[in-house]
N, C-alpha and C positions, 0 to 999 in steps of 0.2 A: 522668575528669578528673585533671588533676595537678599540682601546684603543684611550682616550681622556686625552689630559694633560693641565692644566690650569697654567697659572704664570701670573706675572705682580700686585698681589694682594699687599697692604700692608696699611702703617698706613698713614694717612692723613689727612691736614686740611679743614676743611669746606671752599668751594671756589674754592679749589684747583682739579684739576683733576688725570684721574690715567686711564692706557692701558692694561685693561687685555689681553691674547691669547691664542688661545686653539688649536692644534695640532692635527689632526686625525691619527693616522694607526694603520695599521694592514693587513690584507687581505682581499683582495676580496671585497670590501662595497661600497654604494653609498652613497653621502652627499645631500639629496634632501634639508634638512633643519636642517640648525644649529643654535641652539641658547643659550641664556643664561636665570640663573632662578637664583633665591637668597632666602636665608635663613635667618631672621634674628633670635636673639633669644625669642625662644616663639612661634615666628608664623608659619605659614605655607608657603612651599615652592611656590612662585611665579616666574610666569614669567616676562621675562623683557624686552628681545628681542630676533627675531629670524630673518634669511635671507635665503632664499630660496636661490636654485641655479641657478636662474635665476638673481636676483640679487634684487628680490623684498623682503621687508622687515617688520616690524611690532613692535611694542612698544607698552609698559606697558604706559598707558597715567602719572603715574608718571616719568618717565624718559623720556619721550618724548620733544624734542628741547634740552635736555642738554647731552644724551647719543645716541652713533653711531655706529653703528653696522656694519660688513665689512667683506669681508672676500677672502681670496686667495685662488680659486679652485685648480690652482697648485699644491697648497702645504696644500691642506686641513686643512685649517686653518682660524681662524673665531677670528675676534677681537671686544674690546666692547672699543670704547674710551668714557671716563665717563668727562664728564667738569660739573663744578660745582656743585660738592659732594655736599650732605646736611647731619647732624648727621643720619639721617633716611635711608638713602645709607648703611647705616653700616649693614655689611649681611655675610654668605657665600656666595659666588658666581659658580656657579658650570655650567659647559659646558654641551649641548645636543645634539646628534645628531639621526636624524630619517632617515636612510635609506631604508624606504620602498616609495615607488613613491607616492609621492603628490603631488599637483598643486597648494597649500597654505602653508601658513607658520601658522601651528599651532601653539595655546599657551595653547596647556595640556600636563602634564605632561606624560600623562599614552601614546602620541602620538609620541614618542620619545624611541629609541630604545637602546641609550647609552649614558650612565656619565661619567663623571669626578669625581675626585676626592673634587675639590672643591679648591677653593683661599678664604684667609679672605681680607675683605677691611673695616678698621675701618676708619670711617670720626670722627674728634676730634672739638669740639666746639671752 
């Protein structure tokens, strides 16, 4: 089992950037692919980005060139740095982890074995 914790969320202006991180443990689990998904309100949960543990990676073509995705094997631990918020950014943000063995960095939801709680990141006009 594995517990996932997220921080770094908060309120911000359009422009501006913002460091989520998201924490693994527990016992016994492997981090093949971790990533991040967002909620805003109304829609449906989307992916956003994910990284494999090899260190290959994958993006939502909206955040793509302005968010980046990274992560510490050591310390199981997986960051999104967000540059150049847009009001449209504005979401829950919630951590994934899929520890069953893959060779891709999935972007479904249902291929992901464990959540976070979630962080909010409001971007302000």
């Amino acid at each position: 089992q594995a517990q996932l914790v997220e921080s770094g969320g908060g309120l911000v202006q359009a422009g501006d950037s913002l460091r989520l991180s998201c924490a693994a443990s527990g016992r016994t689990f492997s981090t093949y692919v971790m990533g991040w998904f967002r909620q805003a309100p109304g829609k449906e949960r989307e992916f956003v980005a994910g990284i494999h543990y090899s260190g290959v990676t994958n993006y939502a073509s909206s955040v793509k060139g302005r968010f980046t995705i990274s992560r510490d094997n050591a310390k199981n631990t997986v960051y999104l740095q967000m540059n150049s918020l847009k009001r449209e950014d504005t979401a829950v943000y919630s951590c994934a982890l899929r520890s069953r063995y893959t060779s891709t960095v999935t972007t479904l939801l249902d291929e992901f074995d464990y959540w976070g709680q979630g962080t909010q990141v409001t971007v302000s006009s």
